[in-house]
Phi, psi and omega in degrees: 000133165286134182242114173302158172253180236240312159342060191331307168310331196262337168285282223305295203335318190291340214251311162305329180273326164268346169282345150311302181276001171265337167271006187241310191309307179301323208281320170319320205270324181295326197276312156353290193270345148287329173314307175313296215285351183235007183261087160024308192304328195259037174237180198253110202286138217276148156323151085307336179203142189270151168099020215249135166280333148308194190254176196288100170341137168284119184258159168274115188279157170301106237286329204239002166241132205249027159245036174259142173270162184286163168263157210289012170282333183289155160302104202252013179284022205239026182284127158278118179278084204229076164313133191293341162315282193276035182232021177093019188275174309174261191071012180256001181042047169220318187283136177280128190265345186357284201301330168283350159274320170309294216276346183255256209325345187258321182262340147303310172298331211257358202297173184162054176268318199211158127328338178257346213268169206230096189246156202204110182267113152289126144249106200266140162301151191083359210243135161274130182224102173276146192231152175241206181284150194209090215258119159296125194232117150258192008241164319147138187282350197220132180316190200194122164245148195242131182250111178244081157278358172274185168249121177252129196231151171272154160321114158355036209101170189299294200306333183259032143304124189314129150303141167083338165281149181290121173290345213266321201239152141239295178288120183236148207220103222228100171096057187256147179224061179132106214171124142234147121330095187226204206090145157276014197244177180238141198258120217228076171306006175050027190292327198342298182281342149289319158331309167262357140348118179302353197276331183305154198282318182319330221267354209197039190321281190299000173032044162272008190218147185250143176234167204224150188155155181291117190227035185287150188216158174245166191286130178296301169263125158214122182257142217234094194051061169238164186190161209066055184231115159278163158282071201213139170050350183277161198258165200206097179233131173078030176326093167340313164203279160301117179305325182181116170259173210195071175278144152052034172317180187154118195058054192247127186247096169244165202196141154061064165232190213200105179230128174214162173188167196287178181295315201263027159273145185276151133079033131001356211299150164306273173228109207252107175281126182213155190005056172227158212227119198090037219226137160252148171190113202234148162051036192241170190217111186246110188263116157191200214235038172188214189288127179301296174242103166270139168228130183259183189290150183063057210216119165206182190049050173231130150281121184239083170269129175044104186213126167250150174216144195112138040256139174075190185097175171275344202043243204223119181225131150278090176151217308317129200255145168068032155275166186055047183031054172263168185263129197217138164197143203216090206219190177059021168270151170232106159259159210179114171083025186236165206232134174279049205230170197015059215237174172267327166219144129330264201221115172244162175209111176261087177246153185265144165313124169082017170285170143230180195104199174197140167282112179228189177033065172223148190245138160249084180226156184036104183220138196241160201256129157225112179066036175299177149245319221199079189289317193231135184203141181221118193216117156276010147270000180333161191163148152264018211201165171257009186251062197234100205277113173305164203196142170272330154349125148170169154330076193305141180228123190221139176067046169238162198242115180245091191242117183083016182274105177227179199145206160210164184224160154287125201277008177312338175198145168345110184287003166220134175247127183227066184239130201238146181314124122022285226244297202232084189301168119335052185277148184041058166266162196218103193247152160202154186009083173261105174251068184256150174221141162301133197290336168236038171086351207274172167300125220291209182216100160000087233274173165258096199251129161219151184071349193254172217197126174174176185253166195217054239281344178220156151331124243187160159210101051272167152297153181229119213225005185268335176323075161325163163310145142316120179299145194289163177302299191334273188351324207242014156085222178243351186295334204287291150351000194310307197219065163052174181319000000 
C-alpha cells in the first residue's frame, strides 16, 4: 500500500505526482483506443476463400494487383484517412453532402502513393449525411475500407427525389475490386413515404379498386460486378425497398450486421443475392417485411451461418426462379445453425410455372423454428396474381436436405409444404430429424406432398408418410442435366 508522508510540502508533491501519471494513463489510454479504431489491423481482413470456419489461408498477394489489402504483417502506417468532412460534408441532415462524398471517394479510390497504403472513406460519428442516388465507381488503386460511425440518410420520400435520378437504387458500388463496409453507424433509408405509394400492394389489402401511380422504389445498397468485398457491424434500416443487393458478386463476406425495417414494409428483402458466388453471411440478424434473405438465378456457393430472422418477413427463400419462362440455375446453398421466428415463412424454394433449370445441392440443417406458418416449403406454383395459367414447364428441384428443423409453426398451415410441378418432380429430397409442434398446443397438421420424392432418414415429427420413392435416373430424363455438371 502507498503510504503518504505526514509532511505537508512532501504530501502535496506526492498528491501531484500521482495525479500526473494518472491523468498521462488516461490521455494514453484514449489515444490507444483511437488508434485501434484508425488501425487497418483491427478491421476484418477481406475473404480470399468463402466456407472456410477457420480463418482464411494465407495468399501471397500479388505484387502488382492494389485492390489485395496488405498483409497484416506489413507495415501498415501508411493508411490514409479521408474524413467526408474535409472534402465539404455537413452533416446536419439537411445539407445535401453528395458531392463531398463523391469528391472523398474519387479521392480514395485514386490514391496510388504506395502498395501498402490503405484509404479508409470516414464517415464520423455524430454527424447526419444526406445523400441522393450515387454510383460509387471502380476499381481503386488501393483496397477501400468506407467507415460509417455517422448516419447516412437519402432525400425524403418519392417528392423530394431529385428528377433525372433513378428511383429504382441509392447507394450503388460498381466495379469494386476490393472493399469493406464497417462501422458502427447507420444507413437509414427513409422508406416510409415509399411505402405509403397507393400502388403499393399493402396499401389496397381488399384489391377492390386498381390503384395506379410511380411505384419504383429504391434498393438501399446495391453492389453491382464487384468482388473481394466485406461486411461488418453497420446496421442498414428502412429500406424504400431491397436493404441491400448483390449482383454479379464474387467473394463477398458479412458478419455481425443488423437490417431491420417493420413487418409490414413491402418488398423489403434484407439481402438479396442474384447471379453471384462465394458469398457468406454469418452472425447477422434481419427484421423486415419480406424475405430475410432471397438467392435469385445464377447464384451459387453460398454460406448461411448463425443468421436469425424475424419477427415478421418471408424468412430464407431460394427464389422466386423461372418467371416469364426463364432459365434459373441455383445450387450449392447451405444454411445452418440459424433461427427463425415469427415469420410467415422458414426455409423456402419458390419457383414459377414454365422457368427451366434447375435448384440443386441444398442443405437446411439445424434451424430452429418459432411461430412459423410455412416452416419447411416448396412451392412450384408460386404466382402474385389469381390469373396464373398452368404451364408444363418448370424448375427442377433436385438433392435438398432438411436436417434438424425443430420448432413450432402456425397452425393455419402445414408445417411441410412439398407441392411440386405436375411434369417435373421434386426428387432426392432428404428429412432427418424433424421436430416441428403446433405453437399453441392444437393437433399436430399433417405435411403436404404432391409429386415429390425423397427418404426419411430418422423419425420425425408430424410423420411424414406423403414422400414418394425416388425414381430411378432413366425416369428423370435430361432434368438431372438442366444446368450442366
Amino acid at each position: 500500500m502507498l503510504k503518504i508522508s505526514r509532511d505537508p510540502f512532501l504530501r502535496f508533491t506526492t498528491l501531484i505526482l500521482i495525479t500526473s501519471s494518472l491523468f498521462s494513463y488516461g490521455t494514453e489510454a484514449r489515444l490507444h483506443y483511437y488508434n485501434d479504431i484508425h488501425n487497418p489491423n483491427s478491421y476484418p481482413e477481406p475473404p480470399y476463400s468463402s466456407f472456410s470456419q477457420s480463418q482464411p489461408p494465407s495468399i501471397s498477394p500479388d505484387p502488382d494487383d492494389l485492390s489485395q489489402p496488405p498483409s497484416p504483417c506489413q507495415d501498415l502506417a501508411q493508411e490514409v484517412v479521408h474524413d467526408v468532412r474535409n472534402y465539404g460534408a455537413i452533416g446536419d441532415g439537411i445539407t445535401d453532402d453528395t458531392d463531398a462524398f463523391k469528391t472523398a471517394w474519387d479521392s480514395a479510390c485514386s490514391n496510388d502513393e504506395d502498395n501498402n497504403t490503405v484509404s479508409i472513406l470516414l464517415v464520423p460519428f455524430g454527424f447526419t449525411f444526406v445523400i441522393h442516388s450515387t454510383i460509387f465507381t471502380g476499381p481503386c488503386r488501393s483496397y477501400q475500407y468506407f467507415q460509417v460511425d455517422g448516419t447516412i440518410v437519402p432525400r425524403d420520400g418519392p417528392e423530394s427525389w431529385p428528377s433525372g435520378f433513378n428511383k429504382r437504387q441509392w447507394l450503388v458500388f460498381y466495379r469494386i475490386k476490393g472493399m469493406a463496409l464497417i462501422g458502427n453507424g447507420v444507413i437509414d433509408g427513409r422508406g416510409q413515404k415509399w411505402w405509403d405509394l397507393p400502388c403499393k400492394p399493402h396499401r389496397n389489402v381488399n384489391k377492390t379498386t386498381a390503384l395506379t401511380g410511380p411505384c419504383e422504389s429504391p434498393a438501399a445498397l446495391r453492389f453491382f460486378m464487384s468482388s473481394n468485398l466485406s461486411m461488418q457491424g453497420v446496421t442498414i434500416k428502412n429500406s424504400p425497398q431491397f436493404h441491400m443487393t448483390f449482383d454479379g458478386c464474387h467473394e463477398v463476406h458479412i458478419n455481425s450486421l443488423r437490417i431491420t425495417s417493420p413487418p409490414s414494409s413491402p418488398n423489403t428483402d434484407g439481402i438479396h443475392i442474384e447471379n453471384s458466388n462465394s458469398v457468406e453471411i454469418h452472425n447477422s440478424v434481419i427484421s423486415n417485411g419480406d424475405d430475410c434473405v432471397s438467392i435469385g438465378s445464377g447464384s451459387y456457393n453460398i454460406d448461411i451461418l448463425n443468421l436469425t430472422c424475424g419477427p415478421g418477413g418471408h424468412g430464407i427463400s431460394i427464389g422466386s426462379l423461372g418467371n416469364q419462362n426463364s432459365r434459373a440455375c441455383v445450387s450449392n446453398i447451405t444454411v445452418r445453425d440459424s433461427f427463425i421466428k415469427f415469420s410467415d415463412n422458414g426455409v423456402r424454394i419458390k419457383t414459377w410455372q414454365g422457368g427451366s433449370g434447375s435448384v440443386s445441392g441444398v442443405t437446411f440443417d439445424n434451424i430452429q423454428m418459432d411461430n412459423v406458418r410455412n416452416p419447411i416449403i416448396i412451392d412450384q406454383y408460386y404466382c402474385t396474381s389469381k390469373n396464373c395459367p398452368n404451364k408444363t414447364n418448370a424448375v427442377f428441384v433436385n438433392d435438398v436436405v432438411y436436417q434438424s428443423i425443430k420448432g413450432t409453426y402456425d397452425r393455419r398451415s402445414p408445417p411441410m409444404h412439398f407441392g411440386c410441378s405436375n411434369n417435373v418432380p421434386c426428387v432426392n429430397l432428404t428429412l432427418s430429424d424433424i421436430d416441428l409442434v403446433p405453437s399453441k398446443g392444437e393437433m399436430v397438421v399433417d405435411p403436404f406432398c404432391w409429386n415429390a420424392y425423397g427418404v426419411v432418414d430418422e423419425l420425425s415429427v408430424p410423420s411424414i408418410s406423403c414422400l414418394k420413392s425416388n425414381p430411378s435416373t432413366l425416369l428423370l430424363g435430361g432434368l438431372l442435366g438442366e444446368c450442366g455438371a
